[in-house]
Kinemage of the C-alpha trace (Angstrom):
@kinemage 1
@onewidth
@group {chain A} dominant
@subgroup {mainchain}
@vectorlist {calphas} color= white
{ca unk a 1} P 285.178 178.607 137.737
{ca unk a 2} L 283.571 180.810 135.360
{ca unk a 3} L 282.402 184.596 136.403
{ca unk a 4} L 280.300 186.785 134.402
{ca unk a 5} L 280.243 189.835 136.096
{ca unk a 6} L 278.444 193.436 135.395
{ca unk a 7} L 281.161 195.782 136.626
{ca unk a 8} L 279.007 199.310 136.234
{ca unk a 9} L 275.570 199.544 138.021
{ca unk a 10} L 274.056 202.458 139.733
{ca unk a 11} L 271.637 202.442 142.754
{ca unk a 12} L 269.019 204.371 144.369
{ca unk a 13} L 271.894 205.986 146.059
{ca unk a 14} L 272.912 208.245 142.294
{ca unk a 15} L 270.970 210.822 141.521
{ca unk a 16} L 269.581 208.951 138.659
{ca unk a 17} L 269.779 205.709 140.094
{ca unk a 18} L 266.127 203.587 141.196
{ca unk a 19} L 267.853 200.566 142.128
{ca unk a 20} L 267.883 199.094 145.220
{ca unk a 21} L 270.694 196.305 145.944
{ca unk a 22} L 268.207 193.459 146.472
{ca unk a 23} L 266.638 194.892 142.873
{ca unk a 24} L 270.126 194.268 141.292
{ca unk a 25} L 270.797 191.118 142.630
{ca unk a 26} L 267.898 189.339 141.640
{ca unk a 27} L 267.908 190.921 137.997
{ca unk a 28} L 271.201 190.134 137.568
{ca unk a 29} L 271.050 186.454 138.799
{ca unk a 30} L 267.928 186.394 136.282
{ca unk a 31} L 270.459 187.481 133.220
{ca unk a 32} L 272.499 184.837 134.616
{ca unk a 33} L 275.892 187.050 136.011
{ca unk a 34} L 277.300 186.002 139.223
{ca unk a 35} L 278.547 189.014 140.249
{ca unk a 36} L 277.949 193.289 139.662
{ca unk a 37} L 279.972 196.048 140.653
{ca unk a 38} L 278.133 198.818 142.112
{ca unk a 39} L 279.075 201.837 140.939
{ca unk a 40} L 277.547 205.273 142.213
{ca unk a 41} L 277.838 208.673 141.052
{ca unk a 42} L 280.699 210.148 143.459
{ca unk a 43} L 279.671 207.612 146.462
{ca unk a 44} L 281.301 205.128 147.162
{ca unk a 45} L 279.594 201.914 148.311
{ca unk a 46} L 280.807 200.425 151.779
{ca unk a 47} L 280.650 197.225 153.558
{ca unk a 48} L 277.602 196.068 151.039
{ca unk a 49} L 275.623 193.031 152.253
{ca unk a 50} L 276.140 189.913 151.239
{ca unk a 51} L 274.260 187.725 148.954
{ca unk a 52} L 274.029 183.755 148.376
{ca unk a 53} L 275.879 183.133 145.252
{ca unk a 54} L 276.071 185.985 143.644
{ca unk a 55} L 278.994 189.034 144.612
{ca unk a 56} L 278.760 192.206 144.921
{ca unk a 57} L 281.608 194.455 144.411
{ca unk a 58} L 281.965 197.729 146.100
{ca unk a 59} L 282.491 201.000 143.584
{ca unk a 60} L 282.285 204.380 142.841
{ca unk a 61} L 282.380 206.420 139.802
{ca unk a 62} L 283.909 209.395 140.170
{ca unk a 63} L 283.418 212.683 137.909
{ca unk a 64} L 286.994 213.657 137.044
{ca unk a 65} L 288.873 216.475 134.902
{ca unk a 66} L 289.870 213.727 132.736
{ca unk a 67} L 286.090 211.789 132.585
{ca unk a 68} L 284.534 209.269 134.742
{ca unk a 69} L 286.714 206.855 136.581
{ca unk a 70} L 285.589 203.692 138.471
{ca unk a 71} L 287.223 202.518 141.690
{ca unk a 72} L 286.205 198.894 141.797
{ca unk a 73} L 287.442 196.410 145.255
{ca unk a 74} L 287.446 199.910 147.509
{ca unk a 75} L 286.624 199.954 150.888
{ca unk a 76} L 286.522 203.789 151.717
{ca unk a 77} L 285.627 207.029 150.318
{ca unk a 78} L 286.741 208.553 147.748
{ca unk a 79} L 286.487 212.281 148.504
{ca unk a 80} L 288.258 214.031 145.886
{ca unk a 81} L 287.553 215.131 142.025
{ca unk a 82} L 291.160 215.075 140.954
{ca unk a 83} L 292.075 212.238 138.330
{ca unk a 84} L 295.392 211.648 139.931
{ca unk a 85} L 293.770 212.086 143.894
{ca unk a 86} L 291.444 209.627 143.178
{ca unk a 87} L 293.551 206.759 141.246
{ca unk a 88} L 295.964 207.131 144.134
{ca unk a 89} L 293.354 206.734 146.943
{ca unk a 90} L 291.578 203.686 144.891
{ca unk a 91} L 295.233 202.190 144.889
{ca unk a 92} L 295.768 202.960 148.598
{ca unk a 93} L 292.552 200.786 149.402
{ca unk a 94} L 293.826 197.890 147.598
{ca unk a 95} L 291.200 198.947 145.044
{ca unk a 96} L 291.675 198.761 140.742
{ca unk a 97} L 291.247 202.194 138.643
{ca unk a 98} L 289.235 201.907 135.437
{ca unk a 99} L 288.737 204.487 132.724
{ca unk a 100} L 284.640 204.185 132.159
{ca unk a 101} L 283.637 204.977 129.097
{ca unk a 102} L 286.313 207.046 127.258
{ca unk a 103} L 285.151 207.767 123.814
{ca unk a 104} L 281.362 208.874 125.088
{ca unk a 105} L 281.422 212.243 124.281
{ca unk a 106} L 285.295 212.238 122.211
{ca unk a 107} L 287.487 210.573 119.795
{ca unk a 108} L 290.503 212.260 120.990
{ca unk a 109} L 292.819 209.009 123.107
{ca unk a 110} L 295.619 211.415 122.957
{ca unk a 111} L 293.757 213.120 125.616
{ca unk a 112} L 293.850 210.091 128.290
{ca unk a 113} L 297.898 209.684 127.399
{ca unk a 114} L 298.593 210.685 131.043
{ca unk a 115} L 296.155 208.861 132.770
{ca unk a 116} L 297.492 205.238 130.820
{ca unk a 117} L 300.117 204.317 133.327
{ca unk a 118} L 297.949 204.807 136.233
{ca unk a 119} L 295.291 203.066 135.194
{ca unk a 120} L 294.897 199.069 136.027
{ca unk a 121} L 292.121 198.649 132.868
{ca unk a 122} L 289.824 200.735 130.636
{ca unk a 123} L 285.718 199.538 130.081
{ca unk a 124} L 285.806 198.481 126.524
{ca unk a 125} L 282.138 198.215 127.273
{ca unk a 126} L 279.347 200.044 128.149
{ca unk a 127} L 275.826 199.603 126.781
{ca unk a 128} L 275.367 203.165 126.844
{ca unk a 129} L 278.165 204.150 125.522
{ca unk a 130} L 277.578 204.735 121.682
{ca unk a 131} L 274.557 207.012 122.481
{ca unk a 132} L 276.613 210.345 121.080
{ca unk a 133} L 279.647 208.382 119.275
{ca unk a 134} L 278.078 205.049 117.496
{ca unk a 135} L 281.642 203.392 118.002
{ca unk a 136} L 282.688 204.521 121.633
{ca unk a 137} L 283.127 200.833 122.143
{ca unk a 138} L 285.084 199.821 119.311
{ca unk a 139} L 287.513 202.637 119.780
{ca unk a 140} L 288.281 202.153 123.532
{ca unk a 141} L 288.604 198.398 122.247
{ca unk a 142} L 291.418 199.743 120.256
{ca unk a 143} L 292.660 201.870 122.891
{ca unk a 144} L 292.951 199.289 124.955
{ca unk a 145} L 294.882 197.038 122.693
{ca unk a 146} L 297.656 199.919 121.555
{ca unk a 147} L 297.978 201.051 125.323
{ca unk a 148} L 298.119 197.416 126.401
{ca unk a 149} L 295.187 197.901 128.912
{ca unk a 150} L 293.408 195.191 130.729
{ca unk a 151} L 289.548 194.957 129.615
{ca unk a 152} L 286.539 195.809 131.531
{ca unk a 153} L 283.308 196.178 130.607
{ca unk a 154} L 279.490 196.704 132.188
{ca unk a 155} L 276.270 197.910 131.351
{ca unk a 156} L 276.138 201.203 133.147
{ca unk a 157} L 272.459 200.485 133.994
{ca unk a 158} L 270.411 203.013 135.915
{ca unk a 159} L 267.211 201.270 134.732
{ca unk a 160} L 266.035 197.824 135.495
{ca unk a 161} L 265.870 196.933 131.931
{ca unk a 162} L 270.192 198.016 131.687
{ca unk a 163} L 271.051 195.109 133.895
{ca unk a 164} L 273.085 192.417 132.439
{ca unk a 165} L 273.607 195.158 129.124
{ca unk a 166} L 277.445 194.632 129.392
{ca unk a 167} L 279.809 192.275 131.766
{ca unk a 168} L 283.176 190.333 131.676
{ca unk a 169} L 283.714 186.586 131.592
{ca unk a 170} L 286.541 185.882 133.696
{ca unk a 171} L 287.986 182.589 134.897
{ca unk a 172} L 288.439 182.589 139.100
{ca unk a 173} L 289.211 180.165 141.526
{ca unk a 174} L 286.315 181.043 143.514
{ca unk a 175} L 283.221 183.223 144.032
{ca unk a 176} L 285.123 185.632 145.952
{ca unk a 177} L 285.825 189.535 146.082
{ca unk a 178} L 289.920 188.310 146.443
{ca unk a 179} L 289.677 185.747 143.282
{ca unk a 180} L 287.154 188.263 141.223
{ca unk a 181} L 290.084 190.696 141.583
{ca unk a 182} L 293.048 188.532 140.586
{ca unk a 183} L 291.039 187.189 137.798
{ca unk a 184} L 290.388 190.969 135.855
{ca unk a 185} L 294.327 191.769 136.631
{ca unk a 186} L 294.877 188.639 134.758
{ca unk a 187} L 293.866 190.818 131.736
{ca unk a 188} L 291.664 187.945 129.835
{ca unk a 189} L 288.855 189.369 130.463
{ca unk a 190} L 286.283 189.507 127.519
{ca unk a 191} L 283.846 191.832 127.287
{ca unk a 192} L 280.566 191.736 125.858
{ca unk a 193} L 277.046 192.925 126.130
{ca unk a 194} L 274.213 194.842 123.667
{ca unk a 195} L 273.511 198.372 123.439
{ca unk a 196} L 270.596 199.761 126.310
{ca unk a 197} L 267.717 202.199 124.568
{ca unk a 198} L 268.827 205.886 124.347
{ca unk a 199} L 265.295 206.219 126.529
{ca unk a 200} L 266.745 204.595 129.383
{ca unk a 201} L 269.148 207.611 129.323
{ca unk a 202} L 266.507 209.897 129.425
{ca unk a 203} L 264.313 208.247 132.032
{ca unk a 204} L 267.219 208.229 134.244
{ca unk a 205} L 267.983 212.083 133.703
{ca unk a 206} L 263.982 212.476 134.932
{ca unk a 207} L 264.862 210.637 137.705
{ca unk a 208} L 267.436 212.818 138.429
{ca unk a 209} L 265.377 216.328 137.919
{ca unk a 210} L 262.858 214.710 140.449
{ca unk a 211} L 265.159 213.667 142.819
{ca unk a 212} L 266.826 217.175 143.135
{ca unk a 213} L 263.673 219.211 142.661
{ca unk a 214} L 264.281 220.610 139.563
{ca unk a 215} L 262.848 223.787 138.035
{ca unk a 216} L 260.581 223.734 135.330
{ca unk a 217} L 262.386 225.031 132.880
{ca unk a 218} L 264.632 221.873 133.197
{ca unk a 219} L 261.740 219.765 132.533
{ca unk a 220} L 261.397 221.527 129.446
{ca unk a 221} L 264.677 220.631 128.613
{ca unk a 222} L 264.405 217.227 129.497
{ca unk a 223} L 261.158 216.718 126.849
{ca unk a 224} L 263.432 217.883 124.170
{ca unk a 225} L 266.042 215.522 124.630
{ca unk a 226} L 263.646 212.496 125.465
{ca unk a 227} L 262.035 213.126 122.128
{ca unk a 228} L 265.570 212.877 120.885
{ca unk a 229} L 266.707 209.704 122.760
{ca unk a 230} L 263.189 208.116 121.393
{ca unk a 231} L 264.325 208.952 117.318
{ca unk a 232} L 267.572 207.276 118.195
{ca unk a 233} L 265.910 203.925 119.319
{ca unk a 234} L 263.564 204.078 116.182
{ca unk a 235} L 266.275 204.591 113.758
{ca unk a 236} L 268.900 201.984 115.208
{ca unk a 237} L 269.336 199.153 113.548
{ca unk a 238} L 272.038 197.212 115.691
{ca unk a 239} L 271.413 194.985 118.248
C-alpha cells in the first residue's frame, strides 16, 4: 500500500511548537498523509496514542555539534547532545538516524563527511529549509545522491498551516510502525512538498519568547526579524 508520510512535526511539547497531537492528526489526514513523525526539540516522544488510520511515529530532534538530527521509530530518551551519543542510542532503540536539514544555514557537505556512515538517511526536504540558503533542498538532494543516502523528507511544521509542507511516498505492506520502517530503509522514498512562509518561522520564534518568558529586549529582536521573514514572502516567487 501506498504511505505518504510527514516525517518532521513539532508539538506543543517544543518551545515553539502549538500543536497538540489530535491537532496534527486531523490536519494531516485533511492534506491527505497517512502517517507524521513527531519530532520535538530535544524530547523525545514516548508511547504516543494511537489513531484510526493514520500513524504516528515517535521522534526527536536533537540539537547536535554537527546540526539537528532526527531519531525517528525510538522508544526512549535521548539524553545526550553529542552527534555520535545520540546516533548510537537512536540505533540501540531499534530507531533510524536522519540528518534534518543540512544545508540550512551552510553549503559546506564536507563538514557532515563523518557523520555519512552513521547515518541511515538525510531529509532532502524540508519546507523551511531554503529560508537562509534558497537551494538547501536541492543541495542535500545532491548530497544524498553522491553519499548514497536514503531520502527523507517533512515539513518541519510548527504552525498549523506547515502541515503536509513536505512528506515521503513510500510503498509498505501495511499501516504499521514495523512496515513504515522497512519501507524508508528500502531507500525509494521520494520526497516532495512546497516551501512554508518565512512568517511561520517567525510566529513560531514568538511562540517561543512567550513560552520562556522572554525579556523585552528579545521582543525587540523578534520585530526585526518578523519584518524580515514578511519581505521574504513578498518577494518569493516559487511555489
Amino acid at each position: 500500500m501506498e504511505l505518504k508520510l510527514d516525517l518532521h512535526v513539532h508539538s506543543e511539547r517544543s518551545p515553539d511548537g502549538i500543536m497538540t497531537l489530535e491537532e496534527i492528526v486531523s490536519l494531516a489526514k485533511a492534506k491527505g498523509l497517512n502517517g507524521a513523525a513527531v519530532c520535538d526539540h530535544d524530547l523525545a516522544l514516548l508511547d504516543p496514542p494511537e489513531f484510526e488510520d493514520f500513524l504516528i511515529i515517535p521522534g526527536i530532534e536533537v540539537s547536535t555539534q554537527l546540526g539537528h538530527l532526527l531519531g525517528l521509530f525510538i522508544i526512549g530518551p535521548v539524553e545526550t547532545r553529542d552527534f555520535l551519543q545520540a546516533v548510537e542510542i537512536i540505533h540501540s532503540q531499534g530507531g533510524l538516524a536522519v540528518l534534518a536539514h543540512p544545508f540550512e544555514h551552510s553549503r559546506d557537505g564536507s563538514r557532515l563527511a563523518r557523520a555519512v556512515p552513521m547515518l541511515d538517511g538525510i531529509e532532502v526536504w524540508n519546507s523551511r529549509a531554503d529560508r537562509k540558503i534558497h537551494d538547501a533542498n536541492a543541495l542535500a538532494v545532491s548530497f544524498a545522491q553522491v553519499c548514497r543516502l536514503r531520502p527523507f523528507g517533512g515539513s518541519d511544521a510548527h504552525c498549523p498551516q506547515e502541515v503536509g509542507n513536505g512528506f515521503v511516498t513510500v510503498e509498505a505492506e501495511a499501516l504499521t510502525l514495523e512496515a513504515a520502517k522497512a519501507a524508508l530503509l528500502e531507500g525509494t522514498a521520494r520526497a516532495e512538498g512546497r516551501r512554508s512562509r518565512a512568517w511561520y518561522a517567525a510566529r513560531s520564534q514568538l511562540t517561543k519568547r512567550i513560552k520562556t518568558g522572554a525579556k523585552p529586549l528579545s521582543y525587540v529582536k523578534w520585530a526585526a526579524f518578523a519584518a524580515k521573514c514578511c519581505a521574504q514572502d513578498i518577494f518569493w516567487r516559487g511555489d
